[in-house]
N, C-alpha and C positions, 0 to 999 in steps of 0.2 A: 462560193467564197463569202457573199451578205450572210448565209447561213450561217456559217462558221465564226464569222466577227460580232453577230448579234448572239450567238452560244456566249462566244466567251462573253462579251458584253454584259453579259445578263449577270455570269458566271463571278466576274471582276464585282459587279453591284453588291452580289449576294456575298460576296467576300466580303467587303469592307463592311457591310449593315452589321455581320457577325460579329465583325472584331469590334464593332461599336455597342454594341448592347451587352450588356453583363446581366443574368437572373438569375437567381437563387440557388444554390444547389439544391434539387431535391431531399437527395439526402447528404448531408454536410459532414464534413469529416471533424471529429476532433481529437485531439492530440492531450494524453492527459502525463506527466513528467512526477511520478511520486518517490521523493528521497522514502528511502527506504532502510533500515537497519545499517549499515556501512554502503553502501551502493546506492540505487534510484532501479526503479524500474519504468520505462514510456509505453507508452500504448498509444494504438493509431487506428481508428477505427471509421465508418461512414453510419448514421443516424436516421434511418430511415422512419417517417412515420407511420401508423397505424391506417389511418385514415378511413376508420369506419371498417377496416376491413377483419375478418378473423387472422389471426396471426400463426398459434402453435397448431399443428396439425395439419393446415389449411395453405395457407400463405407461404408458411414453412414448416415441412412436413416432419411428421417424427420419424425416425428411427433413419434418417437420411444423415450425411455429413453437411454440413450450413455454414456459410462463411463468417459470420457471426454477424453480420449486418450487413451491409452494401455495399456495392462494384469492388473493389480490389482487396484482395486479401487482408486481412483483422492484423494488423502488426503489435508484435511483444518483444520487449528488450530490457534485456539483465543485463546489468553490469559488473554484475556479482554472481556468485553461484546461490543456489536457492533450492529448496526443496517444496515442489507441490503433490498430494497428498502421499507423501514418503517416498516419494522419488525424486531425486538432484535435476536439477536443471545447468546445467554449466552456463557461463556468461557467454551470451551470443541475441543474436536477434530471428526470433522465430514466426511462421505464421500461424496463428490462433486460427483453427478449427473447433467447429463441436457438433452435437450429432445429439438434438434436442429428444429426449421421449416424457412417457408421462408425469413418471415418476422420477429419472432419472437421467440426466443427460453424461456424453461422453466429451471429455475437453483434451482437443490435441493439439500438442505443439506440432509444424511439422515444417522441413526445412522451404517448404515452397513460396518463399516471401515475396517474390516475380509473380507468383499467380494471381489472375484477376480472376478474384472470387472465388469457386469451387474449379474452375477450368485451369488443367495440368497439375488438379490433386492428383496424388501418388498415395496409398498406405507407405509403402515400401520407403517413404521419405518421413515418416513418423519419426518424433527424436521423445516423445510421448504421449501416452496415453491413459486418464482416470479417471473415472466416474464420481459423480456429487448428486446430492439429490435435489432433485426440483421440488420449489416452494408455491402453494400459491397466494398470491397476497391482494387485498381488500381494495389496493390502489390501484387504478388502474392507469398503467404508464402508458401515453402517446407515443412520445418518441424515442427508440432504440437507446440504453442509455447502461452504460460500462461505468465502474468507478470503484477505485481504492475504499476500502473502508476498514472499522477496529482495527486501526494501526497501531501497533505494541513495535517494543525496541527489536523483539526477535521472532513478530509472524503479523499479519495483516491476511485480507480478505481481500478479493478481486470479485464484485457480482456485478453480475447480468439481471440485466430487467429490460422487461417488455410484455405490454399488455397484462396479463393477473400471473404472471408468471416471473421467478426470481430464483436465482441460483447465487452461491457461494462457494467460491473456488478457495483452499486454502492456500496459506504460502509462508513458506518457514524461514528463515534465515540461518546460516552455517558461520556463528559469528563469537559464539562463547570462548570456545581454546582460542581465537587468535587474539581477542581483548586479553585475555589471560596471559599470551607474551607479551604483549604490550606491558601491563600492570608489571608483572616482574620484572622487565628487563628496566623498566622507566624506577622502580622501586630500590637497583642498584644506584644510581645516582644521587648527586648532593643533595640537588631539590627534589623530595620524594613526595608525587603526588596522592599524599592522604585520601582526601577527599574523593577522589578519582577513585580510588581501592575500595574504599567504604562502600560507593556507589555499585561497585563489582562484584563485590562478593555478598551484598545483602539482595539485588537486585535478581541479579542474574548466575551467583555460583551457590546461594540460598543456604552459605555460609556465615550465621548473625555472629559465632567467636570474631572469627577476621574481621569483621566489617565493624562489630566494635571495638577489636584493637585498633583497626585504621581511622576511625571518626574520632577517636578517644586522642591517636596521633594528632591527627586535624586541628582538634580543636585548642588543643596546646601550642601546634604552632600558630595560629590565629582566634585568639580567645574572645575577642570582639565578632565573629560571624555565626550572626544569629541564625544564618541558615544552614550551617553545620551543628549548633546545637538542637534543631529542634528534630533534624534528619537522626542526631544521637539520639536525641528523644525515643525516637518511632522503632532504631532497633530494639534499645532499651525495654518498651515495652511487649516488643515479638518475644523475647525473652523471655515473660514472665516479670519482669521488676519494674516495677509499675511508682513505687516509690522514688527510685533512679531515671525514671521516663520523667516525674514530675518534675524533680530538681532539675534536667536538662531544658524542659520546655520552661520554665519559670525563669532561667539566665535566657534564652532564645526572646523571651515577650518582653523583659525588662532589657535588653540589647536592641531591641525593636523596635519599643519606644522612645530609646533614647533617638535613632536614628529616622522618625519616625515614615517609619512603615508600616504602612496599615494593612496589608495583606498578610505580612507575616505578627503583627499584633493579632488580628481575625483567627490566623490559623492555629496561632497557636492557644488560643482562647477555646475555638473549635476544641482542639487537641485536647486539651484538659478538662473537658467534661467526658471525654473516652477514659479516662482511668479512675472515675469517680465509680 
């Protein structure tokens, strides 16, 4: 019975010292939230460091499946549908696998987002699978490290880096026809947003007639916004008319002025030695 009450005893100590000390995580988790095209995609991952040790090959072996960093599954979520290297991804939340080699690593969604780590991977639970190539790069990265990067209005990059090694996942957006409803159906109405259309069809439908009939609208209905004539300016010159670019940017820097801004004075200063 003394044995038993000094077990626990001991048992109750070593409880409470635990819940009293907090130290570091080894490898920390972090949580990265990137707006994205009309959506956001999060990512959730653990940051293990190097620590002198080899990493690809060794640490983490090629041609094996790898959880992309430490203890619980690499978490990924769209809120939007998405294409990664020409395959859809529908909105949902998946676990990030990949399956490092020399040359070329394998990057899989897969539905097993409960699994800690590689443990209760399934292929048979894959919702995808594609291949990117591996980089190697001059820096050498410490600690495990994910991150959003060339973020454009309809594709962004997801890379991986660790140790001299860097990968670039692509990632598209499914976003052009549905702006396109929007744009006409908001184009039926009183207040029709010019500006808005300009920005759509010279950006993204790579339509410069429409986009200077719709700035050419714009600017009529507010003749005072210098930052509608100088954006006239720039299809103007896509065009070829380069004389009609200047007259637009010259009312844009003398509108500029008056209100004075000196970023869009600069730019459009900038601007006017391009059609020289």
């Amino acid at each position: 019975m003394k044995k038993l009450f000094l077990t626990l005893s001991i048992f109750t100590v070593a409880t409470l010292v635990n819940a009293q000390v907090k130290m570091p995580a080894p490898s920390p988790t972090q949580t990265i939230k990137e707006d994205f095209a009309l959506g956001n995609i999060e990512l959730t991952y653990s940051r293990p460091s190097a620590k002198g040790r080899k990493i690809f090959g060794d640490l983490v072996p090629y041609n094996a499946v790898w959880r992309t960093g430490a203890n619980t599954a690499t978490i990924i979520k769209f809120n939007d549908a998405v294409v990664m290297g020409g395959k859809k991804v529908d909105t949902g939340t998946y676990a990030l696998y990949t399956i490092p080699g020399e040359k070329t690593w394998e990057i899989i969604l897969n539905k097993g987002i409960k699994n800690w780590g590689t443990n209760g991977y399934t292929d048979s639970a894959d919702v995808l699978r594609i291949k990117v190539p591996s980089m190697k790069i001059a820096t050498t990265v410490e600690t495990f490290t994910m991150q959003f990067a060339d973020i454009k209005p309809e594709s962004c990059q997801l890379h991986i880096m660790w140790e001299n090694t860097a990968v670039a996942v692509p990632i598209t957006a499914i976003i052009k026809d549905r702006i396109r409803t929007q744009i006409e159906k908001a184009m039926t109405t009183e207040k029709k947003p010019y500006y808005l259309a300009a920005q759509f069809y010279y950006e993204y439908d790579k339509n410069n007639s429409k986009a200077l009939e719709a700035i050419t609208s714009a600017v009529a209905d507010n003749p005072k916004g210098y930052w509608m004539w100088i954006y006239k300016a720039k299809i103007e010159k896509e065009m070829g008319n380069k004389k009609a670019a200047m007259a637009s940017s010259q009312k844009s820097l003398e509108l500029a002025t008056t209100e004075k801004n000196e970023d869009y004075v600069k730019m459009n200063k900038d601007f006017m030695v391009t059609l020289k």
